[in-house]
C-alpha positions in Angstrom: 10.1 8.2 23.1 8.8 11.4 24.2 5.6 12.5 22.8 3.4 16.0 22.6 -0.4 16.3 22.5 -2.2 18.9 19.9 -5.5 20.0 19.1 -5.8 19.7 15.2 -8.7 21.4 13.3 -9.8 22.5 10.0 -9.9 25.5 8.5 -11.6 25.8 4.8 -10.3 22.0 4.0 -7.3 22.8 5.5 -5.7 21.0 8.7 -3.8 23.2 11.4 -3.0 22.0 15.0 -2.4 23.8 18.5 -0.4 22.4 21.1 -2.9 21.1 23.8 -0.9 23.1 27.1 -2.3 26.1 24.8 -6.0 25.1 24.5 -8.3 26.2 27.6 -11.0 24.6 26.0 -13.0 23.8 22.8 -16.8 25.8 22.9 -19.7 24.3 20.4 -22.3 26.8 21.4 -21.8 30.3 21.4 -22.9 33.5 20.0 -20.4 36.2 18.8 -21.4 39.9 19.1 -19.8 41.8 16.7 -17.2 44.8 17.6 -17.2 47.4 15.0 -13.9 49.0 14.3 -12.3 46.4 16.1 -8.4 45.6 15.8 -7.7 43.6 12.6 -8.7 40.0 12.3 -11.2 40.3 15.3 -14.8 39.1 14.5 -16.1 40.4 17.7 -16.8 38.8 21.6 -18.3 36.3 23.2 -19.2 36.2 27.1 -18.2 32.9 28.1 -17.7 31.5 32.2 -17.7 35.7 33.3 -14.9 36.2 31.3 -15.3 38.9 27.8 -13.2 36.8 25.2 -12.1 38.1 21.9 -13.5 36.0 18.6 -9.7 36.2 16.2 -11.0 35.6 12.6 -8.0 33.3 11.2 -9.6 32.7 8.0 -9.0 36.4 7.3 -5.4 36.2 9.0 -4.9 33.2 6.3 -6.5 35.1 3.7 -9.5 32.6 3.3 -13.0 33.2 1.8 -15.4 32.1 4.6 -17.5 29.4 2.4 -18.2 26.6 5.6 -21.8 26.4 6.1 -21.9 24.1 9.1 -22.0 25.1 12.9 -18.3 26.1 14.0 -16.3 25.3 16.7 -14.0 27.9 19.1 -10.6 27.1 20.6 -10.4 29.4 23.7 -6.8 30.0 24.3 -4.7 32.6 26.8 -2.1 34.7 24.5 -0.2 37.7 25.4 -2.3 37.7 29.5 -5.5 37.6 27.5 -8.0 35.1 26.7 -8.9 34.6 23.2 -11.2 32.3 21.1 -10.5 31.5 17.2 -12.9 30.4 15.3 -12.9 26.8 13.3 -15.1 25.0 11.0 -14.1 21.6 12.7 -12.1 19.8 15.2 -10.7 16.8 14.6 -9.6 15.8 17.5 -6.0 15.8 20.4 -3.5 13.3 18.7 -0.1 12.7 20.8 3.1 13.2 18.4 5.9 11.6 18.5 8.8 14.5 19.0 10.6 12.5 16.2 7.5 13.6 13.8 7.7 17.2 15.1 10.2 19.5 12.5 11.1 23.2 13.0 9.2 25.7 9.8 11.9 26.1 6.8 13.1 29.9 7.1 11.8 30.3 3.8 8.3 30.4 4.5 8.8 32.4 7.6 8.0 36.2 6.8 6.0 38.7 8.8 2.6 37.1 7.6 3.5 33.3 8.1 5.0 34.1 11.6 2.5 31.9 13.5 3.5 29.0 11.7 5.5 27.4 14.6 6.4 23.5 13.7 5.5 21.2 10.6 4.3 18.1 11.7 3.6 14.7 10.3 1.0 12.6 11.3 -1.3 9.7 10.1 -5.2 11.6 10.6 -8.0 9.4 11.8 -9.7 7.8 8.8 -6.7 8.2 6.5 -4.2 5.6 5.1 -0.9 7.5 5.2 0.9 10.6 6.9 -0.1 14.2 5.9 2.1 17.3 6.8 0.4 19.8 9.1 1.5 23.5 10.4 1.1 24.1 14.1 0.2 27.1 14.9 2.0 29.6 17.4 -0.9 31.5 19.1 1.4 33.8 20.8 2.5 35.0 17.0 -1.0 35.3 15.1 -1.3 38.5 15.8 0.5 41.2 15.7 1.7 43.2 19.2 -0.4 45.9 17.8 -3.2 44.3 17.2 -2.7 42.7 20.9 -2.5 46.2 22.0 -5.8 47.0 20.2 -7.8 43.7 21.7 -6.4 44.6 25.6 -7.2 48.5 25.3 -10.9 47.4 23.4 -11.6 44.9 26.5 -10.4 47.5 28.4 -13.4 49.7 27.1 -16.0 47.1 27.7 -14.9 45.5 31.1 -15.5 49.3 32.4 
């Protein structure tokens, strides 16, 4: 029984995961200096360990009103050559799933805004009595090549 670690997290109520091979690591403290006329979906950098690291906003990529109040957590993750951090309002924790409980996305919720949406997965969450459905998400598809582009050339700018 082969099995596959992800981080899972929550984003305004909902719970997402990331495969753990993707996940550099998970920041509590950081401050994020905004980037005006940045690519779409960025919320601006952070300097973390000597590197200049993209903030992705994926409640705006989802199409979610920011209403967390509580400190936020970062998943720092390498996508496309470049290091990236999106932003959370909690992480739950790395859970090992069972490939059984692993299922490819229905194509009929696939469309050019639900691209990241890489497996559905079921899983029992800690403090919960039966198994929920979760979307993993494909960091190499939550944004756009273009908006890629847009991050590399900005870092670009800065790193200069």
């Amino acid at each position: 029984m082969d099995e596959v670690k992800f981080v899972f997290f929550v984003v305004e109520g909902q719970v997402y995961c990331i495969e753990l091979l993707r996940i550099d690591s998970i920041e509590q403290s950081y401050r994020i200096v905004p980037v005006p006329l940045g690519a779409q979906y960025v919320k601006g950098i952070i300097h973390l360990r000597e590197h200049v690291i993209p903030v992705y906003d994926i409640k705006e990529k989802f199409n979610l009103e920011d209403t967390f109040e509580g400190e936020k957590q970062l998943l720092i993750a390498e996508s496309h050559g470049i290091k990236v951090g999106i932003e959370v309002d909690d992480v739950i924790g790395i859970i090992s799933i069972n490939t059984d409980d692993i299922k490819e996305v229905p194509k009929v919720v696939l469309t050019g805004d639900t691209g990241y949406a890489e497996f559905v997965i079921k899983v029992k969450l800690p403090g919960k009595t039966r198994d929920d459905i979760v979307i993993s998400v494909d960091i190499d598809h939550i944004m756009s090549d273009e908006d890629f582009d847009a991050v590399q050339d900005a870092l670009d700018e800065v790193e200069e």
